[in-house]
C-alpha positions in Angstrom: -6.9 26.7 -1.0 -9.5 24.3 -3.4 -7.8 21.0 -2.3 -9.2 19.2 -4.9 -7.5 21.5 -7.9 -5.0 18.6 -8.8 -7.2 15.6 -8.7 -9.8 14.2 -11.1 -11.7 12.1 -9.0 -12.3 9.2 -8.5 -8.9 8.7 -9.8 -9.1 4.9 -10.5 -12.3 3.3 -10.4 -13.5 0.1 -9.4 -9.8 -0.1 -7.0 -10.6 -0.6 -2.8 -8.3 -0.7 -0.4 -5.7 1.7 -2.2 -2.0 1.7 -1.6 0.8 4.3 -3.3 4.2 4.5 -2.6 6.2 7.0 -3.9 10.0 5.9 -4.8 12.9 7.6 -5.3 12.9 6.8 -8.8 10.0 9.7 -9.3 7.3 7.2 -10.0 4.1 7.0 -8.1 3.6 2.9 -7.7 -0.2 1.7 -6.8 -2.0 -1.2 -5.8 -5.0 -1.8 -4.4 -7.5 -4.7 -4.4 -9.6 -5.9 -7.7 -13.1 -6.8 -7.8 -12.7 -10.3 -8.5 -10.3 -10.5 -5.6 -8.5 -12.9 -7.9 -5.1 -11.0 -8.3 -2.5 -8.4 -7.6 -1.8 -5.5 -10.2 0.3 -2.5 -9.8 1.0 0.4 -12.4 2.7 3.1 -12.3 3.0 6.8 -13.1 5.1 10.1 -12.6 2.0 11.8 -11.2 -1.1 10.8 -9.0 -3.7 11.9 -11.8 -1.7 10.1 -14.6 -2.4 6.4 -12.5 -5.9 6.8 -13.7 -4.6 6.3 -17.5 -1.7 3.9 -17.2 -2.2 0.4 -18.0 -1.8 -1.8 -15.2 0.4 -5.1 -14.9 -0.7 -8.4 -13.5 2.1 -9.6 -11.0 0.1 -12.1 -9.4 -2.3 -14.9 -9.6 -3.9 -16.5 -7.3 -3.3 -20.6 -6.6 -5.8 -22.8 -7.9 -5.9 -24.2 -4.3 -4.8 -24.1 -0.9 -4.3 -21.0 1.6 -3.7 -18.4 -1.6 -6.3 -19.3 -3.4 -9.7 -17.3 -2.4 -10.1 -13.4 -1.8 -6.6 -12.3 -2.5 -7.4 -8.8 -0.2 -5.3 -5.6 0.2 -2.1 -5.5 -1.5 0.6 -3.1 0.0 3.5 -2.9 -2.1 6.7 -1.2 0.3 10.6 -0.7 -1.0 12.9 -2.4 2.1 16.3 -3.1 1.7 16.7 -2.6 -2.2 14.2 -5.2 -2.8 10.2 -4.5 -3.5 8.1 -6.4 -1.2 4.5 -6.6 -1.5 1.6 -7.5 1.4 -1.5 -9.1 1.3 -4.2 -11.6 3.1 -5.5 -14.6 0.9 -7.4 -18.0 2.3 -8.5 -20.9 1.3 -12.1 -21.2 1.4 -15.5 -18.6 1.4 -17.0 -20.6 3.9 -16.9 -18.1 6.9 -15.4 -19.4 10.2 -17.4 -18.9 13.5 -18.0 -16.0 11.7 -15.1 -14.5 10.0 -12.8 -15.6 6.6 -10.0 -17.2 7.6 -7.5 -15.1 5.9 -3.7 -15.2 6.8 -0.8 -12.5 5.7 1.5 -12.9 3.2 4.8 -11.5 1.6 6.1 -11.2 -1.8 10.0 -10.3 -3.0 10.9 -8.7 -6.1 14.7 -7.7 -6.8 14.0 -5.6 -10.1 14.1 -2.0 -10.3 11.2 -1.6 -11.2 8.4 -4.3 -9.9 6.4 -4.1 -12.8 8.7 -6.2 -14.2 11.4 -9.1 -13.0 10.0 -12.0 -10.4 7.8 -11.6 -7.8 8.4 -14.7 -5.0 6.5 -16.0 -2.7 8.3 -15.4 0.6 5.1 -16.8 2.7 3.1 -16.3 5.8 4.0 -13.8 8.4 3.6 -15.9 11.4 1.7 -14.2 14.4 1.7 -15.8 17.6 -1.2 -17.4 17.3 -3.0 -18.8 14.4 -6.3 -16.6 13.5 -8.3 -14.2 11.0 -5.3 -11.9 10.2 -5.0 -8.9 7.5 -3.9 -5.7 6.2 -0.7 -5.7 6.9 1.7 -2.4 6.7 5.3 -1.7 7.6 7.1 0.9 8.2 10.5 2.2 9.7 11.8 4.3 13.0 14.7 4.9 14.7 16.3 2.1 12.6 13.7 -0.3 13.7 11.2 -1.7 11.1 7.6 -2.8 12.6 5.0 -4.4 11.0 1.1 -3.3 12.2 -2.2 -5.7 11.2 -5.4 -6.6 12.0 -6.0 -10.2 13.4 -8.9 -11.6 15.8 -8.5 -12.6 19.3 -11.0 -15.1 20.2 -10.4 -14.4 23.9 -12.0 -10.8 23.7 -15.2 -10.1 21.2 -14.7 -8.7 18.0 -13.6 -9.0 14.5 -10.5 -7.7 14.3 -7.5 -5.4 16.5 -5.1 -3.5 15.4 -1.4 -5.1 16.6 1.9 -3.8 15.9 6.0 -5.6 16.4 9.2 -5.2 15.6 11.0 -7.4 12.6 13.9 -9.4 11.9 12.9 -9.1 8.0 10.6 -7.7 6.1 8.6 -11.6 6.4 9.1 -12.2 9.7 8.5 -10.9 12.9 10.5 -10.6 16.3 10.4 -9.8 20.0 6.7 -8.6 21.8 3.3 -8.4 19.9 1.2 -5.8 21.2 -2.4 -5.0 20.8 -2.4 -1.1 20.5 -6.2 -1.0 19.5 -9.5 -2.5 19.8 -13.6 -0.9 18.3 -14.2 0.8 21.6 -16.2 3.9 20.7 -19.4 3.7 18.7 -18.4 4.2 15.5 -16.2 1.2 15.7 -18.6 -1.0 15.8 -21.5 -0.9 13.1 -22.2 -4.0 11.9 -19.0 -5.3 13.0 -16.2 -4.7 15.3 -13.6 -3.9 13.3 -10.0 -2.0 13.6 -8.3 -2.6 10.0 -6.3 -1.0 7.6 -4.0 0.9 9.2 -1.1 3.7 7.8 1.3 5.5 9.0 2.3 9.2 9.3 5.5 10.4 11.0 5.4 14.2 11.5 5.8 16.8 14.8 7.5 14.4 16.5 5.1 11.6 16.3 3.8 8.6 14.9 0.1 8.5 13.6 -1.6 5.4 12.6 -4.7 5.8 10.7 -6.7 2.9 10.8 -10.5 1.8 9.4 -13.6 0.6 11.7 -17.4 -0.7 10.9 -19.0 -2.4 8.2 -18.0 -1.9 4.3 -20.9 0.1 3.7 -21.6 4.0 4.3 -21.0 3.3 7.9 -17.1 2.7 7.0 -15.2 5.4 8.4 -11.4 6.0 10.1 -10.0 6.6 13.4 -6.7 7.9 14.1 -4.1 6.6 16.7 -1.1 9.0 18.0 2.0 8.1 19.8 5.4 10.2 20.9 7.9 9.7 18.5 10.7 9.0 21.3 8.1 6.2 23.0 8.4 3.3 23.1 6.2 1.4 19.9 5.7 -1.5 21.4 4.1 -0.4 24.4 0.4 -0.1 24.2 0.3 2.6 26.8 2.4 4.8 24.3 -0.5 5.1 21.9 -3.7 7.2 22.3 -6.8 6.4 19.7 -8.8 9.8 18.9 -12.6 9.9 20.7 -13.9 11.0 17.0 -13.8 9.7 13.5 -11.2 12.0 11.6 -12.6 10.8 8.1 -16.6 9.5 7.2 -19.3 9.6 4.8 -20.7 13.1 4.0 -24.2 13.0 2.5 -24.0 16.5 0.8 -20.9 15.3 -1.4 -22.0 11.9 -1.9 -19.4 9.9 -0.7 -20.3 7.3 1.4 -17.4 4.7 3.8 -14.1 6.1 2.9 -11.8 4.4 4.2 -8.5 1.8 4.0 -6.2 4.5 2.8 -2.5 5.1 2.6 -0.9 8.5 2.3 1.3 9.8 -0.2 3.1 13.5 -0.9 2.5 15.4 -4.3 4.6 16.6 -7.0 4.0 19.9 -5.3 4.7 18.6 -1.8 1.1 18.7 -0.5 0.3 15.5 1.8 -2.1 13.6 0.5 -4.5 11.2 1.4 -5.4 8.2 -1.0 -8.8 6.6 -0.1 -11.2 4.7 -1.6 -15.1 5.3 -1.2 -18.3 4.7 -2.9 -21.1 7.3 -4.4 -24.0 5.5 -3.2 -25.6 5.0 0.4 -28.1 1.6 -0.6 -26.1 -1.4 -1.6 -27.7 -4.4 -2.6 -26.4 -7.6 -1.1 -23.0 -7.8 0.9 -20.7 -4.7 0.5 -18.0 -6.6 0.2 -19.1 -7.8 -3.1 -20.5 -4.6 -4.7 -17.4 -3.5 -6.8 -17.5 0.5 -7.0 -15.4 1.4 -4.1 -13.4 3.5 -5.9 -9.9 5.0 -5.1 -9.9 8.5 -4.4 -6.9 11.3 -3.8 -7.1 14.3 -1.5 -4.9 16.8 -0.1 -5.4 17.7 3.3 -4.0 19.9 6.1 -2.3 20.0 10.0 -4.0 22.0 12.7 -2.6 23.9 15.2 -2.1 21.0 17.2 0.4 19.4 14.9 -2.9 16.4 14.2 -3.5 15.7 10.5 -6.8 17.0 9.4 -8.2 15.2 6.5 -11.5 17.5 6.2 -14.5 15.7 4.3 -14.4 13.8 1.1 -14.6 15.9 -1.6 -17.1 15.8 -4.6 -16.6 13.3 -7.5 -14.9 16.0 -9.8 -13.8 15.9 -13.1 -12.0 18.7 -15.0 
């Protein structure tokens, strides 16, 4: 099967860290993070290849000062509870500390129908047990528990960022044990920087998969996958098991270069589908973060015999 016969890619340009949730309603609903990290916009469409012609709507701005006022990253916009909630880091200043941004997680509410229109509110920080470089959050739901997974620095152990996971009370706030289910072990977690980030979440075969991005922002960008028995227990870091490999990286012969930060999503023909963003150049001048053309990407892929997602190779840029 071509697995790129539905998609004009890239589908949205200029877009990193894409998220899509399909609702109930029909529509595909996307967000990801803007260029001038300034913002959060979402649009919406009844197919994955009609979001690259919709118009997009500003829900957000960022504060003129104080912790939501610099480099709003990484919007994740999730349906809880018959309310739209959306996630996101912000900070307060550029100035790097020992190292790192000093980003925090926040939430927003929205009781309309449809979030592209109605009030967005600031619900405010999800508070971590202890205060640090914290991002990327994602939720999702299992076995009527909702948990909450994010990347946030220890200073205790080296490192930019691990991947945590916990159970909450609401979708704002979080309850009971937080547990570190990964840290950039392997190699190709730790180009650059050490980084665990990003993370999304499959449930399929009777287990929970949590893809999850590692490196530097540049061609060296790349995802790992973690894997845990639907009927363990979350919270214990025993029940998860990271993959030796990289299940998704640059491929020089396409020219794609540090896919990565992706969600997943399922077609109007029922395919899964992987939503990605990635660049078509290796050489970046300056610092990655700051060059603009990651650009979000959409691909189906497949399930071995194993019951593992394979996501193959980015495709080609392609247009029809």
């Amino acid at each position: 099967m071509d697995i790129n016969r539905e998609y004009n890619n890239p589908l949205i340009e200029q877009r990193a860290d894409p998220w899509i949730y399909k609702h109930s309603d029909g529509y595909y609903y996307f967000t990801a993070s803007v260029p001038e990290y300034d913002r959060i916009e979402s649009r919406r469409a009844s197919t994955l290849q009609e979001l690259s012609v919709t118009n997009s709507v500003v829900i957000w701005y960022k504060h003129v000062s104080g912790p939501l006022s610099v480099n709003i990253w990484a919007p994740e916009i999730h349906f809880i509870d018959s309310k739209w909630y959306i996630y996101f880091a912000a900070t307060h200043t550029l100035e790097p500390k020992d190292g790192l941004f000093d980003h925090r997680m926040y939430v927003l509410e929205n009781d309309s129908a449809n979030p592209l229109e109605g009030l967005w509110i600031e619900k405010g920080q999800v508070e971590t047990a202890w205060e640090s470089f914290a991002l990327d959050a994602t939720s999702f739901e299992h076995k009527g528990i909702r948990y909450y997974v994010w990347a946030q620095k220890d200073s205790r152990i080296p490192g930019n960022s691990n991947l945590y996971i916990s159970a909450m009370s609401n979708p704002w706030t979080l309850t009971g044990p937080q547990t570190m289910i990964s840290t950039p072990d392997y190699s190709w977690e730790i180009v650059g920087f050490s980084v665990n980030e990003g993370a999304a979440v499959l449930k399929r075969n009777g287990r929970i998969f949590i893809s999850f991005s590692c490196s530097a922002t540049d061609f060296n960008y790349c995802m790992g996958l973690l894997v845990a028995d639907e009927n363990s227990n979350l919270l214990d870091a025993s029940s998860w098991t990271k993959l030796s490999e990289p299940v998704f990286q640059s491929c020089e012969e396409n020219g794609q270069y540090g896919p990565g930060h992706n969600s997943f999503t399922v077609n109007e023909f029922g395919e899964d589908v992987i939503i990605y963003h990635a660049r078509n150049y290796k050489e970046i001048n300056g610092d990655p973060l700051y060059d603009p053309n990651r650009h979000t990407r959409a691909q189906v892929f497949q399930w071995n015999e194993e019951g593992i997602p394979n996501f193959g190779i980015p495709v080609k840029d392609h247009r029809g």
